[in-house]
N, CA, C and O atoms as a Maestro MAE file, in Angstrom:
{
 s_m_m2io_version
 :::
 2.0.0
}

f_m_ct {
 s_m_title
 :::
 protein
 m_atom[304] {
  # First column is atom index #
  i_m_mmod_type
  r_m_x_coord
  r_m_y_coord
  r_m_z_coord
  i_m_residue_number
  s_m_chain_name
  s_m_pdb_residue_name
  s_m_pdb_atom_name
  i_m_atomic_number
  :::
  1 25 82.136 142.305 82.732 1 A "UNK " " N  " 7
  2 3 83.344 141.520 82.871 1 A "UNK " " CA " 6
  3 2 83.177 140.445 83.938 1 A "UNK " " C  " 6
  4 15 83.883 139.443 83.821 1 A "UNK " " O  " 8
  5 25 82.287 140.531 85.017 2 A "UNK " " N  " 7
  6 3 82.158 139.738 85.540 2 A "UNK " " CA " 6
  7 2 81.462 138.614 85.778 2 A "UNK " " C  " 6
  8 15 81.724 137.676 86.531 2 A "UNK " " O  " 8
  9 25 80.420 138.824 84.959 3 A "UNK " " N  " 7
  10 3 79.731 137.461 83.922 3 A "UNK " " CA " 6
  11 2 81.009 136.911 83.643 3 A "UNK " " C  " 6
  12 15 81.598 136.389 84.589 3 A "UNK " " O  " 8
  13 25 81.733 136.931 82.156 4 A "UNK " " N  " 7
  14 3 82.435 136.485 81.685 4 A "UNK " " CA " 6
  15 2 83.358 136.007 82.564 4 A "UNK " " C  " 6
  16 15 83.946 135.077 82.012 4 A "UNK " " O  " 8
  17 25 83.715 136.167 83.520 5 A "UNK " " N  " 7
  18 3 84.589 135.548 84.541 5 A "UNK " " CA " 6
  19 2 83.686 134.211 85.045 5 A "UNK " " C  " 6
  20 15 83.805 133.139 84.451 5 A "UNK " " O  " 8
  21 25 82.946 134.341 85.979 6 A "UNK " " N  " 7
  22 3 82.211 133.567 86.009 6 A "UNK " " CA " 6
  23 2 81.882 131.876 84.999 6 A "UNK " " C  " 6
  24 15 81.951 130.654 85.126 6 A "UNK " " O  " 8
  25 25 81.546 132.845 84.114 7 A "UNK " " N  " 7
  26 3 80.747 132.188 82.926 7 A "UNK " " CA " 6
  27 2 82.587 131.088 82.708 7 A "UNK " " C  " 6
  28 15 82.318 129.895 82.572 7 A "UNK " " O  " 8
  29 25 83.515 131.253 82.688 8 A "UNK " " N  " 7
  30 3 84.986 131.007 82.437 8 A "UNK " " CA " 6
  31 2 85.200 129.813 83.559 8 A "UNK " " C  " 6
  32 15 85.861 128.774 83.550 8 A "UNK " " O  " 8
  33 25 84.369 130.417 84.494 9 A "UNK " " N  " 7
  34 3 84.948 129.462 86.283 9 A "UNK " " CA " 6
  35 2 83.687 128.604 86.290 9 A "UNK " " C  " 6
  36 15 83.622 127.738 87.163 9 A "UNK " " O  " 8
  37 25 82.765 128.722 85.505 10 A "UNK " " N  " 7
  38 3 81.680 127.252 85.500 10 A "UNK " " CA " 6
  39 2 82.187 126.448 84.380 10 A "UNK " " C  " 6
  40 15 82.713 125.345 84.532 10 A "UNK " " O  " 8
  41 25 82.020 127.014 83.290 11 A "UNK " " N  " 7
  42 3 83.109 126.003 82.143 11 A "UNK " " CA " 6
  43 2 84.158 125.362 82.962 11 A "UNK " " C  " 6
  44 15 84.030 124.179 83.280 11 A "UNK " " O  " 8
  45 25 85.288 126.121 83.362 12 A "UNK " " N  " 7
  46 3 86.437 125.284 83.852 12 A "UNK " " CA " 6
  47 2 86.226 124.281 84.992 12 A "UNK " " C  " 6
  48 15 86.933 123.315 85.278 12 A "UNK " " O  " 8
  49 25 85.208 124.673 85.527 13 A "UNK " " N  " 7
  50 3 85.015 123.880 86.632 13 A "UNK " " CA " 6
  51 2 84.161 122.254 85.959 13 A "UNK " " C  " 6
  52 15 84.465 121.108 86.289 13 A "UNK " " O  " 8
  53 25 83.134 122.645 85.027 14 A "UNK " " N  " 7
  54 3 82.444 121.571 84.479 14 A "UNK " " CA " 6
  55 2 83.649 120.499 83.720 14 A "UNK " " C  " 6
  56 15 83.441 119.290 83.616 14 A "UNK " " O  " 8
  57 25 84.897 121.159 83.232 15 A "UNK " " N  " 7
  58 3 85.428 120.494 82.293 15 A "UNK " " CA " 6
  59 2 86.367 119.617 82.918 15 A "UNK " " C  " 6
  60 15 86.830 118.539 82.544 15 A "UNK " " O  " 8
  61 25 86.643 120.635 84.447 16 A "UNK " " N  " 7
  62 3 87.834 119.398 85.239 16 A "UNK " " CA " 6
  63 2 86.820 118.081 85.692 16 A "UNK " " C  " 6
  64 15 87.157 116.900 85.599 16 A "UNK " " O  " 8
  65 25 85.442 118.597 86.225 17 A "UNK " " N  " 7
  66 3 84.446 117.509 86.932 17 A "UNK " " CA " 6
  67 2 84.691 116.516 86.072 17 A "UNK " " C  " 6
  68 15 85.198 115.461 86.454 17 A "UNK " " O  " 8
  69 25 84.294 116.787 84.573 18 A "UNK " " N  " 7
  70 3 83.793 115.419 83.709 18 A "UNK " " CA " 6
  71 2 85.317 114.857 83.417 18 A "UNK " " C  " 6
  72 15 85.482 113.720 82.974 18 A "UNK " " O  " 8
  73 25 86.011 115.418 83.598 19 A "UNK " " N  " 7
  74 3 87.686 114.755 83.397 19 A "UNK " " CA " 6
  75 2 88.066 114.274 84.330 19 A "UNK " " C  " 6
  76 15 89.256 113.960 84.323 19 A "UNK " " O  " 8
  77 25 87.436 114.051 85.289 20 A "UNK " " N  " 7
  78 3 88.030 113.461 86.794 20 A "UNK " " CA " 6
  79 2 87.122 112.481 86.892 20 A "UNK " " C  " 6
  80 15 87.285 111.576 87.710 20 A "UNK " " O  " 8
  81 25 86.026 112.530 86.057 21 A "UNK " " N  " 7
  82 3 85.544 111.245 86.312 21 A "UNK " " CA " 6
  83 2 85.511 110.210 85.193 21 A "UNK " " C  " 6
  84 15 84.882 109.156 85.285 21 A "UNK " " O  " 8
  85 25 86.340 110.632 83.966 22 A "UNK " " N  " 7
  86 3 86.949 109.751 83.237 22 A "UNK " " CA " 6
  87 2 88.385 109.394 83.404 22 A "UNK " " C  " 6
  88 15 88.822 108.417 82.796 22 A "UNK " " O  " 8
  89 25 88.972 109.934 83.993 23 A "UNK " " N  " 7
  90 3 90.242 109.259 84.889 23 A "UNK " " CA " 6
  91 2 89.628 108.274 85.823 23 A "UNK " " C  " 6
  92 15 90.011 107.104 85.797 23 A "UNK " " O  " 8
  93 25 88.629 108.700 86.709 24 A "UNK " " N  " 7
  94 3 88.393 107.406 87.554 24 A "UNK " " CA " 6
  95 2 87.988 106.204 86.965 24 A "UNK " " C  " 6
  96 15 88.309 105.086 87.368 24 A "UNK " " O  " 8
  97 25 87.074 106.527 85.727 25 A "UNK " " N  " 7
  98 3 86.318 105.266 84.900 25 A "UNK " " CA " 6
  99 2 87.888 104.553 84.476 25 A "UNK " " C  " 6
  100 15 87.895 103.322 84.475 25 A "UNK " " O  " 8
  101 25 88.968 105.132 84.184 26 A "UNK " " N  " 7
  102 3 89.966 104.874 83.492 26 A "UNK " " CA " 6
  103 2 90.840 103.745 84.733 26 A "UNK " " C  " 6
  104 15 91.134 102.551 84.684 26 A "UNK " " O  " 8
  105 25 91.019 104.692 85.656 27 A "UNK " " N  " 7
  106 3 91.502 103.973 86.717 27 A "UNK " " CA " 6
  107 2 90.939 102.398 87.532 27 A "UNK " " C  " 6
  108 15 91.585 101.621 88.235 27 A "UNK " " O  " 8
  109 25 89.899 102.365 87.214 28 A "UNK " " N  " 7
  110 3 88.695 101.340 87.715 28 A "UNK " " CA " 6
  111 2 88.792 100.541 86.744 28 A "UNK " " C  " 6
  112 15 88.663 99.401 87.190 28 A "UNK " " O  " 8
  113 25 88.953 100.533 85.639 29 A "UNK " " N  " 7
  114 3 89.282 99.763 84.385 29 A "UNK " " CA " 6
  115 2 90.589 99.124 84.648 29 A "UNK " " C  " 6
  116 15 90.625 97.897 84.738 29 A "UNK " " O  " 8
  117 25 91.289 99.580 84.735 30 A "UNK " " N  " 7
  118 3 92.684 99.132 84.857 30 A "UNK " " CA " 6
  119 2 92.923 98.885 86.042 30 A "UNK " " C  " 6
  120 15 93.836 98.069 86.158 30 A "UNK " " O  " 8
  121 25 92.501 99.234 86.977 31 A "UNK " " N  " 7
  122 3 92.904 98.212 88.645 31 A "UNK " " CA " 6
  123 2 92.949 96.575 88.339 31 A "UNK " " C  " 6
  124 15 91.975 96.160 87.711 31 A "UNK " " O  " 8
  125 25 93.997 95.560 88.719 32 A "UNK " " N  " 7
  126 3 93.927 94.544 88.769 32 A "UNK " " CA " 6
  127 2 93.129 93.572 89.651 32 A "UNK " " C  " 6
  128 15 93.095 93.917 90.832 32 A "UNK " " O  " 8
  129 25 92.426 92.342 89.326 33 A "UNK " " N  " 7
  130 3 91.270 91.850 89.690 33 A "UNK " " CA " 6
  131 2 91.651 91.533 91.796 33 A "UNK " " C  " 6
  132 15 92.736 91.092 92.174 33 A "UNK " " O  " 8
  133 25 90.776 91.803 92.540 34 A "UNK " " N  " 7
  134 3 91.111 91.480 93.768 34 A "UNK " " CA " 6
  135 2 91.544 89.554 94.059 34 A "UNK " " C  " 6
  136 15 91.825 89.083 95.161 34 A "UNK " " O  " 8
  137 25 91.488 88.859 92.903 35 A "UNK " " N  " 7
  138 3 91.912 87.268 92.821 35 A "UNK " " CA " 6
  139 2 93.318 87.384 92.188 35 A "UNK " " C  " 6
  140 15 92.818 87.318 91.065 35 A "UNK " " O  " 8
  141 25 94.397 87.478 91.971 36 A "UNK " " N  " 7
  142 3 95.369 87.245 91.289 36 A "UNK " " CA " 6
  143 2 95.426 85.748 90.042 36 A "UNK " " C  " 6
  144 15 95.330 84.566 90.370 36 A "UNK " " O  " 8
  145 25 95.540 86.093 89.134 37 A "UNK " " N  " 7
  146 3 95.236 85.116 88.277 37 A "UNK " " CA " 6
  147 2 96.907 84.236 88.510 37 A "UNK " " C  " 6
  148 15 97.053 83.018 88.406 37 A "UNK " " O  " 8
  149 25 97.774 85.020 88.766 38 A "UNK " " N  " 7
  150 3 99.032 84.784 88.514 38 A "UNK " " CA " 6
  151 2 99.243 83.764 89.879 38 A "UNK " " C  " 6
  152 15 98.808 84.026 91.001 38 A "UNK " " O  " 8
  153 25 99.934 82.668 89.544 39 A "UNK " " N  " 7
  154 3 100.767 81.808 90.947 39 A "UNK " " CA " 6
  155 2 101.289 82.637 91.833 39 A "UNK " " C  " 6
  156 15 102.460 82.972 91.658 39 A "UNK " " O  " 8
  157 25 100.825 82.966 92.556 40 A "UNK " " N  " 7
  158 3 101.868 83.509 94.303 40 A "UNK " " CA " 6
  159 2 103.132 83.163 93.970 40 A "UNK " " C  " 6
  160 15 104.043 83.980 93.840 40 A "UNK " " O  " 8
  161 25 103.249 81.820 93.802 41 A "UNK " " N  " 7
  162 3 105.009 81.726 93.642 41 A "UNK " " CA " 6
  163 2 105.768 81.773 92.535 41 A "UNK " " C  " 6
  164 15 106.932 81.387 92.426 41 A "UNK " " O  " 8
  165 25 105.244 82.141 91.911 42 A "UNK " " N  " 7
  166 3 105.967 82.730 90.692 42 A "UNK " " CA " 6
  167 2 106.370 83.815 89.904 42 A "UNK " " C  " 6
  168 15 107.150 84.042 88.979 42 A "UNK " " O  " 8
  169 25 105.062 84.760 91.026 43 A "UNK " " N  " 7
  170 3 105.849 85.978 90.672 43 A "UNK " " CA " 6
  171 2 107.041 86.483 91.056 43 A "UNK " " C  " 6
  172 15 107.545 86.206 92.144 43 A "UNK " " O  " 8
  173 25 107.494 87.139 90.329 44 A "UNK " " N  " 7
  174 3 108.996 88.290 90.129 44 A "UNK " " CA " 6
  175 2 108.987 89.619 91.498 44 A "UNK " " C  " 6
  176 15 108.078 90.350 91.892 44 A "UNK " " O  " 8
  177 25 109.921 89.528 91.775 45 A "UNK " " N  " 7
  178 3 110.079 90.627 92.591 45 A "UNK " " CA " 6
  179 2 109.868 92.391 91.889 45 A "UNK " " C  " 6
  180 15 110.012 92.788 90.733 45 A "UNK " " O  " 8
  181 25 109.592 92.921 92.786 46 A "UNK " " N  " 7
  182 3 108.768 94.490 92.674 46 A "UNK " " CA " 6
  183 2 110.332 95.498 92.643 46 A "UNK " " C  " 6
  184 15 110.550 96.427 93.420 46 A "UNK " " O  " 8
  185 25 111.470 94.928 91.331 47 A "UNK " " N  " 7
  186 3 112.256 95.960 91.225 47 A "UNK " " CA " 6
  187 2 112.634 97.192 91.655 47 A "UNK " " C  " 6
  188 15 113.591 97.482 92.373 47 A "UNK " " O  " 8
  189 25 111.336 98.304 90.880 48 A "UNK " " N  " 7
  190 3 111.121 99.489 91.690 48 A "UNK " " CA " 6
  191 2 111.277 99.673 93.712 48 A "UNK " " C  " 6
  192 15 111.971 100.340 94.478 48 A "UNK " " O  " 8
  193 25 110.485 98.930 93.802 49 A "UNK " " N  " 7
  194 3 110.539 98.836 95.407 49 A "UNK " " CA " 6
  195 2 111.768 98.585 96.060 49 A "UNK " " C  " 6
  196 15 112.292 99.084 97.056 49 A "UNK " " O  " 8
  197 25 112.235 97.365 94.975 50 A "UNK " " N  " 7
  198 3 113.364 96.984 95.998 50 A "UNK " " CA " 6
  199 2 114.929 98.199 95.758 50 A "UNK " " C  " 6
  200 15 115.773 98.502 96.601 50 A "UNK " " O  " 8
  201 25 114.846 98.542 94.645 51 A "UNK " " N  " 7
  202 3 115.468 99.696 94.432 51 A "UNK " " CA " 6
  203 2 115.704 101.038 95.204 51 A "UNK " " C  " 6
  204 15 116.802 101.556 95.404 51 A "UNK " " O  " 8
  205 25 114.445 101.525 95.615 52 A "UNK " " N  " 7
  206 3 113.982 102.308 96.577 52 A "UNK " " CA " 6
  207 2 113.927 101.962 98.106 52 A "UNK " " C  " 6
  208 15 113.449 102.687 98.979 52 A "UNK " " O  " 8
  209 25 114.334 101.084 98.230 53 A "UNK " " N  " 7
  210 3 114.831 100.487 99.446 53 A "UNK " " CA " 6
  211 2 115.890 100.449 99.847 53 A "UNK " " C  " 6
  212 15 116.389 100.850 100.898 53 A "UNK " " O  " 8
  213 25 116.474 99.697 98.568 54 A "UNK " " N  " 7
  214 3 118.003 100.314 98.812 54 A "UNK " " CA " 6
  215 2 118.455 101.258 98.960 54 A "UNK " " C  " 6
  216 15 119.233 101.515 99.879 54 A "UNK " " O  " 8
  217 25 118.028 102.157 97.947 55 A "UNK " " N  " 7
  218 3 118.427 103.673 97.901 55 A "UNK " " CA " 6
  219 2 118.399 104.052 99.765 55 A "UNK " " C  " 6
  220 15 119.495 104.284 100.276 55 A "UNK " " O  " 8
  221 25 117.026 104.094 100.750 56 A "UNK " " N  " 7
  222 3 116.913 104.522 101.579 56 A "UNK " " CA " 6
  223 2 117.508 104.308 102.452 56 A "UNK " " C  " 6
  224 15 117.916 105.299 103.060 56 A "UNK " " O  " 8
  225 25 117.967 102.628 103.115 57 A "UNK " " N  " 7
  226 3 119.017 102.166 103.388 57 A "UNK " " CA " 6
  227 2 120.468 102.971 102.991 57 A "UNK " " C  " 6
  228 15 120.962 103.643 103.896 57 A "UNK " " O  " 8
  229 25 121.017 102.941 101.969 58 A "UNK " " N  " 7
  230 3 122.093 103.544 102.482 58 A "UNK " " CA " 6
  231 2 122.392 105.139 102.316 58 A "UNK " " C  " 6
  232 15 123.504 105.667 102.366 58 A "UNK " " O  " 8
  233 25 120.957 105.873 102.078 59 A "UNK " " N  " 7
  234 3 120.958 107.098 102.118 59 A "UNK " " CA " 6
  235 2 121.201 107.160 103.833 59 A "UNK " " C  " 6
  236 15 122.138 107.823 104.280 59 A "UNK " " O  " 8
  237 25 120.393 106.506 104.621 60 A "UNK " " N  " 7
  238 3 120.293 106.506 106.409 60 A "UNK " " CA " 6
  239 2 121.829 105.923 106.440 60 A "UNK " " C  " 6
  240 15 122.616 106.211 107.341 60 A "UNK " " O  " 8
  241 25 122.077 105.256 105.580 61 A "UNK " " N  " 7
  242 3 123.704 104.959 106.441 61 A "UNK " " CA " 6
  243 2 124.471 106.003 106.391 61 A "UNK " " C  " 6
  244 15 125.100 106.411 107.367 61 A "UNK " " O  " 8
  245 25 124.497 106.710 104.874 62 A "UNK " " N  " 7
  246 3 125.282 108.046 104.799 62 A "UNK " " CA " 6
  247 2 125.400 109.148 105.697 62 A "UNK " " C  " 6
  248 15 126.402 109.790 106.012 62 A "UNK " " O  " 8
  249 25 123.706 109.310 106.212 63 A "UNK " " N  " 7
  250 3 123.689 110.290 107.013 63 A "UNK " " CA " 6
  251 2 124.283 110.279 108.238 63 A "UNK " " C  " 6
  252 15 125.005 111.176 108.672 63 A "UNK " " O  " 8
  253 25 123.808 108.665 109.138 64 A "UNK " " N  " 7
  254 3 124.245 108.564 110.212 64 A "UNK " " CA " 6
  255 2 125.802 108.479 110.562 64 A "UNK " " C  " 6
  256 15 126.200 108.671 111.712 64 A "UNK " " O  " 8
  257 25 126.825 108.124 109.295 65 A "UNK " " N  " 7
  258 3 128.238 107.859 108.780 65 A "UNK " " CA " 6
  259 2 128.568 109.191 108.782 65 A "UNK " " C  " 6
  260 15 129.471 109.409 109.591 65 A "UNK " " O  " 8
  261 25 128.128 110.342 108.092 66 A "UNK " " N  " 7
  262 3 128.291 111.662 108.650 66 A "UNK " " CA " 6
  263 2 128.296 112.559 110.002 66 A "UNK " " C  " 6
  264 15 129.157 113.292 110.490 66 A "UNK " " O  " 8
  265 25 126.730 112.134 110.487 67 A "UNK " " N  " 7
  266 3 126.979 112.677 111.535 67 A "UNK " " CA " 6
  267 2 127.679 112.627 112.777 67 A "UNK " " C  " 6
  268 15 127.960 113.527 113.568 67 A "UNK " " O  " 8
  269 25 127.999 110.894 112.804 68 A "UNK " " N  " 7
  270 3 128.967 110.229 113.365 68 A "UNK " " CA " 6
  271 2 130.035 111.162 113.426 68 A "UNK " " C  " 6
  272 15 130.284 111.961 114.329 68 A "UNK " " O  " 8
  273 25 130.723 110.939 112.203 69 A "UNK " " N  " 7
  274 3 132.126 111.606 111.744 69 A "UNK " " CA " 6
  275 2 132.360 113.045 112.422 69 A "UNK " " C  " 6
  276 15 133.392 113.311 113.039 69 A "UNK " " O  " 8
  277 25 130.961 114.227 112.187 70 A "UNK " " N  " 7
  278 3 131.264 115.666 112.506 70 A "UNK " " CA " 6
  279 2 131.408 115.883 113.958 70 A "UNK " " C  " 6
  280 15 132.024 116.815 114.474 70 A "UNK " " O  " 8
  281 25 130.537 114.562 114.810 71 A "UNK " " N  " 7
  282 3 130.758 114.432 115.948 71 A "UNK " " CA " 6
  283 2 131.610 114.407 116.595 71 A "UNK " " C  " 6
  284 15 131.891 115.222 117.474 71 A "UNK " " O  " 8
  285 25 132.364 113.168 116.184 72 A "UNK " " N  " 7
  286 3 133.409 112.798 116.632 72 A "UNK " " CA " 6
  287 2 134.750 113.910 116.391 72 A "UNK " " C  " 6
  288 15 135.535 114.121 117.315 72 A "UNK " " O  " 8
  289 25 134.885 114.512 115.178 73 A "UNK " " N  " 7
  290 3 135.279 116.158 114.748 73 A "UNK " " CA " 6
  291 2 135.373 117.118 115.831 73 A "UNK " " C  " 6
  292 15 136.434 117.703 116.048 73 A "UNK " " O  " 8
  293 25 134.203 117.342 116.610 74 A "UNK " " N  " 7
  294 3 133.813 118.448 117.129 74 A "UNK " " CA " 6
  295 2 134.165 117.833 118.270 74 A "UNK " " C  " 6
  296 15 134.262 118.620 119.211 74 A "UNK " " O  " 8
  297 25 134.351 116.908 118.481 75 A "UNK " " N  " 7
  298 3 134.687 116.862 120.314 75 A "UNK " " CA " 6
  299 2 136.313 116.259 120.454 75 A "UNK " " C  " 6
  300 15 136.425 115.661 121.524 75 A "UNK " " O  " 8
  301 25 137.054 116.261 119.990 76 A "UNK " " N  " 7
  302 3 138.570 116.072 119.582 76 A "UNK " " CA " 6
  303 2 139.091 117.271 119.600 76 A "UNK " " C  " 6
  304 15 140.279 117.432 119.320 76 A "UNK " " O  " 8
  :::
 }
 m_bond[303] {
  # First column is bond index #
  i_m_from
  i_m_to
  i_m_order
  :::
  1 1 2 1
  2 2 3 1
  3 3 4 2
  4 3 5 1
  5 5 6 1
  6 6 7 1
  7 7 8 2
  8 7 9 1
  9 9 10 1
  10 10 11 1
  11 11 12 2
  12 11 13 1
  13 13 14 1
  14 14 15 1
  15 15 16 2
  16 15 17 1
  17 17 18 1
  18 18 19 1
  19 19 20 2
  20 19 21 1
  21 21 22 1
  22 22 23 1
  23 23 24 2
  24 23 25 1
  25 25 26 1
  26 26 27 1
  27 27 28 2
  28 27 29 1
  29 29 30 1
  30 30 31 1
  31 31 32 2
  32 31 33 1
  33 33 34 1
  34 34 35 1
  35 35 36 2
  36 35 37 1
  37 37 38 1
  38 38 39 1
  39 39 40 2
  40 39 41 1
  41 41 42 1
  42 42 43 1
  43 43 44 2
  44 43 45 1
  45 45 46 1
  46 46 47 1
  47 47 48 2
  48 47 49 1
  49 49 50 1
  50 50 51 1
  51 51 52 2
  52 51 53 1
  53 53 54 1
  54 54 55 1
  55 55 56 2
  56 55 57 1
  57 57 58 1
  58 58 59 1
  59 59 60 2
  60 59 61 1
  61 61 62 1
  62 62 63 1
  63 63 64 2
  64 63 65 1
  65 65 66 1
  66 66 67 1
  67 67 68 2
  68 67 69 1
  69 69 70 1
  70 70 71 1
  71 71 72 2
  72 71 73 1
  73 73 74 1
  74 74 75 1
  75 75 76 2
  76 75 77 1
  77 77 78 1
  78 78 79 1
  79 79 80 2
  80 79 81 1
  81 81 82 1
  82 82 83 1
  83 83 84 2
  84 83 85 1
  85 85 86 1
  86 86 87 1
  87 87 88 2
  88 87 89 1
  89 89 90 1
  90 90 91 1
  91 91 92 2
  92 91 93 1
  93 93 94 1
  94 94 95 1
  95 95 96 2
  96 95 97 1
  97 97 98 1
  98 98 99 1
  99 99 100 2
  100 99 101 1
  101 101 102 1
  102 102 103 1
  103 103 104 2
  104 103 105 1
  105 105 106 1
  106 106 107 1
  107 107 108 2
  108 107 109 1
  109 109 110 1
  110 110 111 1
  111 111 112 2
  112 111 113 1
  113 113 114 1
  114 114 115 1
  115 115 116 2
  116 115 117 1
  117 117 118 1
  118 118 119 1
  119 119 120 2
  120 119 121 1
  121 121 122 1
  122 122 123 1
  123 123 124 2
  124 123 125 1
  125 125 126 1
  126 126 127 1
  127 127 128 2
  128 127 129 1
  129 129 130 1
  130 130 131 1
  131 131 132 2
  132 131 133 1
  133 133 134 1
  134 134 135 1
  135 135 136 2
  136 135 137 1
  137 137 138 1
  138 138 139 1
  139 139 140 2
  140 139 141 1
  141 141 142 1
  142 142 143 1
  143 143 144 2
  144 143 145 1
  145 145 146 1
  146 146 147 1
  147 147 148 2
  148 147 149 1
  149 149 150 1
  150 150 151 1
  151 151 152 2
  152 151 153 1
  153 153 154 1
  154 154 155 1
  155 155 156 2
  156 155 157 1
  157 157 158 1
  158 158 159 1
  159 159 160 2
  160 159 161 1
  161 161 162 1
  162 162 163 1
  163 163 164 2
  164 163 165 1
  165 165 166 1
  166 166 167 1
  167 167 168 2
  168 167 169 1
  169 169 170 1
  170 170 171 1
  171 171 172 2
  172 171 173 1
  173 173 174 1
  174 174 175 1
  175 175 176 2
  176 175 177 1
  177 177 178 1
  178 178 179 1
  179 179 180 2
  180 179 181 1
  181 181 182 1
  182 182 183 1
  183 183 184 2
  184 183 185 1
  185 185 186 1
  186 186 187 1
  187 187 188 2
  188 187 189 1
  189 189 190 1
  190 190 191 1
  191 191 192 2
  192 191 193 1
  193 193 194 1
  194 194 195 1
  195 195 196 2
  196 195 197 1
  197 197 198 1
  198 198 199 1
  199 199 200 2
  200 199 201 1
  201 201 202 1
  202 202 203 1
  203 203 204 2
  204 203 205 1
  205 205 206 1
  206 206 207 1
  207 207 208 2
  208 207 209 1
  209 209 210 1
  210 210 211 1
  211 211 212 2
  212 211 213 1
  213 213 214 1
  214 214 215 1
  215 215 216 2
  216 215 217 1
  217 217 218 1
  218 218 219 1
  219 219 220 2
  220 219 221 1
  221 221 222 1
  222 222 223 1
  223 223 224 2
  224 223 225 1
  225 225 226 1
  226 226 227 1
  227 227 228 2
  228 227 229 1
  229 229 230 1
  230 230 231 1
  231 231 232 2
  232 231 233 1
  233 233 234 1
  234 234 235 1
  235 235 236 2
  236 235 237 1
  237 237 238 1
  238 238 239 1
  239 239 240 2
  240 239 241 1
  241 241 242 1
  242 242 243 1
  243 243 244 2
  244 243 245 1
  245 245 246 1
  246 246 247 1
  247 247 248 2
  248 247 249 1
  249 249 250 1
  250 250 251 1
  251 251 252 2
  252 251 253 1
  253 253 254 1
  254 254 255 1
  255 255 256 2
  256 255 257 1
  257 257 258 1
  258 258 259 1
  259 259 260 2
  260 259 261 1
  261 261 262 1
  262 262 263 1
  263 263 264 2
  264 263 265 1
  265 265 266 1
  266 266 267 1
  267 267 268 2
  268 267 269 1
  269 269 270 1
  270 270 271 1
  271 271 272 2
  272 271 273 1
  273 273 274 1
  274 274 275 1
  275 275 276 2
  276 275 277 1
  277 277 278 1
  278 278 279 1
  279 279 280 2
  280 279 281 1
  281 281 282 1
  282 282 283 1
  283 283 284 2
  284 283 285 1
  285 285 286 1
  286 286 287 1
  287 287 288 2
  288 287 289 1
  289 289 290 1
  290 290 291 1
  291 291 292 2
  292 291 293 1
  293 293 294 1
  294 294 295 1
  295 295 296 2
  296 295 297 1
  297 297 298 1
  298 298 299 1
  299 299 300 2
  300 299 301 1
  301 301 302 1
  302 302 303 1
  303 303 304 2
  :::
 }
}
C-alpha cells in the first residue's frame, strides 16, 4: 500500500509541475508588451480600481462615523 501511495504522490506531483508551467507559458503569452502601443492620453480609466477605491473610502468613513458616534454614546 505504500508503493501505491507514493507511486499516487509522484504522479500528482508530476501533473501539478507540468501544469504550472503551462499556466506560466500561458501567462507570459498574454502579459502586455513593456511599450504600450496605446496613446498615454487616451486611455480610459481603470473602472475596477476606481470602484474599489471608492468602496474603501467610504467603508473608512463608515467606520470612523461609527466609532465616532459609540464614543460620543459612551461618554454622555
Amino acid at each position: 500500500m505504500n508503493a501505491l501511495n507514493r507511486r499516487h504522490a509522484l504522479l500528482g506531483w508530476l501533473v501539478w509541475s507540468v501544469f504550472k508551467g503551462y499556466l506560466r507559458q500561458r501567462a507570459r503569452s498574454a502579459r502586455p508588451a513593456l511599450v504600450p502601443s496605446v496613446d498615454l492620453a487616451e486611455r480610459r480609466a481603470n473602472r475596477p480600481a476606481l470602484a474599489l477605491a471608492f468602496a474603501l473610502v467610504a467603508g473608512v468613513a463608515t467606520f470612523v462615523a461609527l466609532r465616532l458616534r459609540d464614543a460620543a454614546d459612551a461618554g454622555a
